[in-house]
N, C-alpha and C positions, 0 to 999 in steps of 0.2 A: 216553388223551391227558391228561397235568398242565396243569392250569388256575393262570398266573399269577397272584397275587394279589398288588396294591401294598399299602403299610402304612397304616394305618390313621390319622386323625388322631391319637389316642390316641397310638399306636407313635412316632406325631414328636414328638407335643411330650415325652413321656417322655425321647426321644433329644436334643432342644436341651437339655430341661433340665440331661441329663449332660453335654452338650459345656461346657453353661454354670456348672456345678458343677466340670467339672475347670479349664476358665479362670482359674476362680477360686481351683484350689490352685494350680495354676502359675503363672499371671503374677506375683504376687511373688517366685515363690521366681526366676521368668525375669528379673524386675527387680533382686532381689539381686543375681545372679548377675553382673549388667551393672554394677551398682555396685560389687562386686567390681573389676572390672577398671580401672574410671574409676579406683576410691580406690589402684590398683596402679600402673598409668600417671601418677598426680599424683605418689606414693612415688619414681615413677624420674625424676620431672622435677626433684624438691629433691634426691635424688642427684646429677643432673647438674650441679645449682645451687653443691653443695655439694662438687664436684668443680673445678669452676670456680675456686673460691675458694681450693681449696688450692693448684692451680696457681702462682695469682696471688700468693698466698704467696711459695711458693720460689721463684718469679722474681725477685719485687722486694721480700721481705723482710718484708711488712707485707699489710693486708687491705687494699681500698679505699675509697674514702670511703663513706660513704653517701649523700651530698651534695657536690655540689664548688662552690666559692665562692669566687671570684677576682676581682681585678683584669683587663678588658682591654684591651689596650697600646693597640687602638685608638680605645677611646675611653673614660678612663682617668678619668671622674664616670659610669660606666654602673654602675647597681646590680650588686655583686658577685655578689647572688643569682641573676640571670636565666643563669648557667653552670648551674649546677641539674640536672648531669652526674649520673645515678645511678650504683647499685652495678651493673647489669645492665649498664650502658653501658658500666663500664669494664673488665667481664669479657668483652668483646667476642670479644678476640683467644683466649680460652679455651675457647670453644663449639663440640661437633661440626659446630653450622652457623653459624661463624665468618664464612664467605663472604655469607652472606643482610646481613650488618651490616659486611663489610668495608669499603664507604664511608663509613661516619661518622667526620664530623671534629670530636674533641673539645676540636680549639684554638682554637674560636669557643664562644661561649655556646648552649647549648641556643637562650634566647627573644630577640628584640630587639626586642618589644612588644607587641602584646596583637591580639587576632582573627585574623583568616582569613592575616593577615602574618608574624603572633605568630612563625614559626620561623625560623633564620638558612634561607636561602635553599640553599645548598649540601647541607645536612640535612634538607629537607621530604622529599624521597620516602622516606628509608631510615628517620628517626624514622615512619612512619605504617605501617612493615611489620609486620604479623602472625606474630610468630615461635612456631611450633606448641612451645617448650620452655618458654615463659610462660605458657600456660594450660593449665590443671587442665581435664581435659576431663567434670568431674562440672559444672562452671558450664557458663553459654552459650557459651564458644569463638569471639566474636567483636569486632569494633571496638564500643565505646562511645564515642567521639571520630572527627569525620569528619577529622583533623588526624592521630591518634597510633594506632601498635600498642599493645593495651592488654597487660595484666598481671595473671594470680594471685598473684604473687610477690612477699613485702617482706620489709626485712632488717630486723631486730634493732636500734631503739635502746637499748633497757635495760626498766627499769621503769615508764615515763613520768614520772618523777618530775619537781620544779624545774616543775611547771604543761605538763609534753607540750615541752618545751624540745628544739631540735634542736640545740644548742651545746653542747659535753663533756657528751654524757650516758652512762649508766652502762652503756648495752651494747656494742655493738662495731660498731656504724654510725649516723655522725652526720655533719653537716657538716665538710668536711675531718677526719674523720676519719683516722688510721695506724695502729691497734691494730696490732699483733707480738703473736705468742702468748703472748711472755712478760707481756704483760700484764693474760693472759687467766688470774687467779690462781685461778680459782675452777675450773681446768681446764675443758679442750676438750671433754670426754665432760659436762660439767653448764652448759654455755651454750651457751644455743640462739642461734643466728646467722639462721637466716631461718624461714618460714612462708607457709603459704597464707590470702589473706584474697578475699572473694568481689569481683567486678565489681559496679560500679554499674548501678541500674535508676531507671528515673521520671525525672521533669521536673527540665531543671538551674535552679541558679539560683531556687528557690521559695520563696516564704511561705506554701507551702500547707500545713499537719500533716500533712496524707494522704501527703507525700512522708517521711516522719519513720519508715522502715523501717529497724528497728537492720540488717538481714542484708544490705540494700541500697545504704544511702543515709548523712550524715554530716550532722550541725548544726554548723552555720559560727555564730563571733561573730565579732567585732572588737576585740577585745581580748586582751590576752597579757603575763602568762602565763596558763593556763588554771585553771580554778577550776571544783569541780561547780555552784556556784551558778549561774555565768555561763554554761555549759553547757544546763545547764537549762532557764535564762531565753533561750535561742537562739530567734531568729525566722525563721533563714535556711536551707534546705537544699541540698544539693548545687551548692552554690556556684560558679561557672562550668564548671564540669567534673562530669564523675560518677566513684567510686571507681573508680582500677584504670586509668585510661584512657592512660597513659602508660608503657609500661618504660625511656624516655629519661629521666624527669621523678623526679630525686629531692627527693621530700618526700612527706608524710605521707597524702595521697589517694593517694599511688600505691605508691613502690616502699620506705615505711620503714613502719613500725608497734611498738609496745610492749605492754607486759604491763599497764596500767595495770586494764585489763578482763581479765575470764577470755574463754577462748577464745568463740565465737558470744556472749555478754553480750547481753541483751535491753537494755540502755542502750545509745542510739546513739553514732556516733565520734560525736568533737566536734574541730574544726579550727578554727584562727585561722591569722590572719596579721599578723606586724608588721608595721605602717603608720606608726606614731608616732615616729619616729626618722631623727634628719638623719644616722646612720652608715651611708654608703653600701654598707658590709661587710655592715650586718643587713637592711638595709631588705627590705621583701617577706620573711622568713626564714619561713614556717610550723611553729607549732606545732599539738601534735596527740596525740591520744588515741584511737589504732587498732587496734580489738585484732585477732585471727586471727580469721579465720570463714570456715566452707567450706558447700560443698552435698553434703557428706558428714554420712552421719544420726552425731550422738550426736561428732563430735571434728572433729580439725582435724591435719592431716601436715605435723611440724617438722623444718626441721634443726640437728643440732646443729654445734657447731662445729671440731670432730672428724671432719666427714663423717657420723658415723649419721643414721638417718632413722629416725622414730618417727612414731606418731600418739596425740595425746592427747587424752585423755577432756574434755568438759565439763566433767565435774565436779571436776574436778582441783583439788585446793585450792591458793585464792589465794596463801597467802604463798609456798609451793611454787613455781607457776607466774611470780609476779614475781623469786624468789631464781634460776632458770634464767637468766631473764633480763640478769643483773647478772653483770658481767667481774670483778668484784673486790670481789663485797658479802662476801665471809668468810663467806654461809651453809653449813650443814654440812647441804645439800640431796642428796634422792637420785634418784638418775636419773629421767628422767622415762619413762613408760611409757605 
């Protein structure tokens, strides 16, 4: 008759140990493997972004704002700013999921004042929609605004130049903007038109440092145009809103950003807002210094403006990565990689 025998204390812990030795070759390489896919998945979302665009093109001739900034008829001393129509917003009609956004109406201002009222009334449910083409799904994948759908996704001012300036600036999305391609001297294949930059995290509205996370969060002044000094000397963070919290909301937390920074830049953004100025056309206009930054290890996934999609390196040299930038700076830039 064979006599069972169980294993021995010894025999197990032997056996956790390998279970816990192989855990420990696999899970990274199982974590890769997922990051893989996220950083594939965000690739096909500035695809789609960058498909959009071309569309919008050969429809109507020209790119779309990056900002939109009007007069409205109905009430015709209302700050120009508060339309504040993004480039997302007005690639509406271009989206495989066109329909999820088919009710926004862009013939009223985005804001008509400030808190839980802040939206025109007609646009409160459809601006606060979560559209699964706006977010990189390597970040958190959720609302950071209990008002707005947020956003991975901002276009291309230029270089930041002129102090973070959102008026004729050098890249190919700005305030009423129109770029045409032909404008676009420095060619399609070497300017980059949009980029992934992360969601905001932490307390809005702070004077706390702790909230002072470059990967997260932005330093607000009061003053404009920008300056590193005054940057610096910031005491405010995440200033009524946190980054990213709008794909309706173009300006520079949300759906615009520039080269002024290298990609992820350990210097946080830095954001203002004109306030100083009885020109109803600027009043509120933000400026801003945003650069790209993902939750993707080591880069950040661009598009250009040609439609390719790239991912580029941190370390990417600066004058390199600001010359992409620029519609018609004459560098003799080479592709980015």
């Amino acid at each position: 008759m064979s006599i069972r025998r169980g294993a021995t204390l010894v025999e197990v812990l032997v056996i956790v140990a390998l279970v816990g030795v192989l855990v420990g070759i696999l899970l990274p390489t199982l974590q890769a493997a997922r990051e893989a896919v996220r950083r594939t998945s965000c690739g096909n979302n500035v695809r789609q972004l960058g498909l959009a665009l071309a569309a919008y093109e050969t429809a109507r001739g020209r790119y779309p704002v990056g900002a939109e900034s009007r007069e409205w008829a109905a009430r015709r001393r209302f700050p120009h700013q508060f339309f504040r129509w993004s480039t997302l917003a007005h690639l509406t009609p271009y989206y495989e999921e066109h329909r999820l956004l088919a009710d926004l109406d862009l013939s009223v201002p985005l804001f008509v004042g400030f808190g839980s009222a802040a939206v025109t009334p007609e646009n409160q449910a459809v601006v606060a929609r979560t559209v699964p083409l706006f977010l990189c799904p390597s970040d958190r994948g959720g609302p950071v605004s209990p008002l707005f759908g947020p956003t991975n996704y901002a276009f291309s001012s230029g270089s930041g130049a002129g102090g973070g300036t959102p008026f004729d600036a050098d890249g190919m999305f700005f305030i009423n903007s129109a770029i045409r391609p032909r404008h676009v001297l420095d060619g399609l294949s070497k300017t980059v038109a949009l980029s992934e930059s992360t969601l905001g995290d932490g307390p809005v509205a702070s004077a706390d440092p702790s909230a002072a996370d470059a990967a997260t969060a932005y330093a607000f002044i009061f003053y404009t145009p920008l300056s590193e000094a005054r940057c610096g000397n910031a005491g405010n963070w995440n200033f009524t809103d946190l980054r990213g919290f709008s794909w309706a909301n173009g300006e520079y937390r949300t759906t615009l950003y520039n080269h002024h920074r290298s990609p992820n830049d350990t210097t946080i953004d830095c954001i203002a807002a004109l306030m100083t100025t009885t020109d109803i056309s600027r009043l509120y206009a933000g400026y801003g210094w945003r650069a790209a930054r993902s939750r993707h290890p080591g880069g950040v996934t661009i598009g250009l403006a040609d439609g390719a999609v790239r991912f580029v390196s941190d370390s990417v040299d600066p004058e390199l990565w600001q010359a992409a930038a620029t519609r018609a700076g004459g560098e003799a830039a080479a592709m980015l990689e």
